[in-house]
C-alpha positions as CSV (number, residue, x, y, z in Angstrom):
1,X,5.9,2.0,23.8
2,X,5.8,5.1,21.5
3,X,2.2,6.5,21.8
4,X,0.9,5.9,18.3
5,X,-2.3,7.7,17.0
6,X,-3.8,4.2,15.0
7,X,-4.7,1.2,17.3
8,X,-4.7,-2.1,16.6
9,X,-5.5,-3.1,13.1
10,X,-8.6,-5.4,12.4
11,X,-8.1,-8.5,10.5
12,X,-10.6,-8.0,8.1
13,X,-11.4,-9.4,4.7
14,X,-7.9,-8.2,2.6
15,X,-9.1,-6.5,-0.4
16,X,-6.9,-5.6,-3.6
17,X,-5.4,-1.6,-3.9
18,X,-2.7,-0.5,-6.3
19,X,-1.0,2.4,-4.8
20,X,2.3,4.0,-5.7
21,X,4.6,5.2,-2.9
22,X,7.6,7.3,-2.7
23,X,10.2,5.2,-1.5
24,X,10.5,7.3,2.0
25,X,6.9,6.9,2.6
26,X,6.8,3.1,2.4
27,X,9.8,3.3,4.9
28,X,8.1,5.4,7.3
29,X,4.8,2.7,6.9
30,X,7.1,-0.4,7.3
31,X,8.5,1.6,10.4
32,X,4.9,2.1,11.4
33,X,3.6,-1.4,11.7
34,X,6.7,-2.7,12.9
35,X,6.2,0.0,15.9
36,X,2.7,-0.7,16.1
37,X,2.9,-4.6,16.1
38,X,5.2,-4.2,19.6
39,X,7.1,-6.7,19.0
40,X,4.6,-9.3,17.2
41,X,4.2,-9.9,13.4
42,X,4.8,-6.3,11.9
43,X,1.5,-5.0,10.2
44,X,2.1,-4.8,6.4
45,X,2.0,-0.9,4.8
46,X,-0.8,-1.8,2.9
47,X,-3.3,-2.6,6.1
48,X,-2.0,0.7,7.3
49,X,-3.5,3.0,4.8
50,X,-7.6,2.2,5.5
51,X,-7.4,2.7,9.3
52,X,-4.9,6.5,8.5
53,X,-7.3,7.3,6.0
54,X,-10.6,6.9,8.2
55,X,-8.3,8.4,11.2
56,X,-7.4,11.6,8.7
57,X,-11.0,12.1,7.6
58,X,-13.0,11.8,11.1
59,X,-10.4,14.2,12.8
60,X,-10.8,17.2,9.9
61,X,-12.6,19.9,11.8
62,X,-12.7,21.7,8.3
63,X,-14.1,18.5,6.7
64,X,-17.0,17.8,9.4
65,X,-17.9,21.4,9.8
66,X,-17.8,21.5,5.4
67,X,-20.1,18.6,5.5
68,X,-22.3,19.3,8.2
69,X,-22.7,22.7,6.2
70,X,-23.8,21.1,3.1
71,X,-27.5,21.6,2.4
């Protein structure tokens, strides 16, 4: 299995986001779950986005050390 940087996604409580995607970038998250999923029920783009997010945000060095900074 590819090593992917997200693990598995929680089945949480869906909410409601409206979002528009270049076309290549909803590719690349279909791609994404299907990869992630190994073989199961391929996550949907949309489930994606939350756990990349919180992944983005809590590895920004510049981020942490910005807020830590902030009086």
């Amino acid at each position: 299995m590819a090593k992917l940087k997200l693990g598995p996604i929680a089945d949480d409580k869906p909410i409601k986001i409206t979002v528009e995607l270049p076309a290549a970038l909803h590719r690349d998250l279909t791609d994404y779950g299907r990869l992630l999923a190994e073989g199961g029920t391929p996550v949907e783009p949309a489930k994606l986005i939350v756990p990349m997010l919180e992944r983005f945000v809590s590895t920004d060095r510049g981020f942490a050390k910005a807020r830590r900074e902030k009086p």
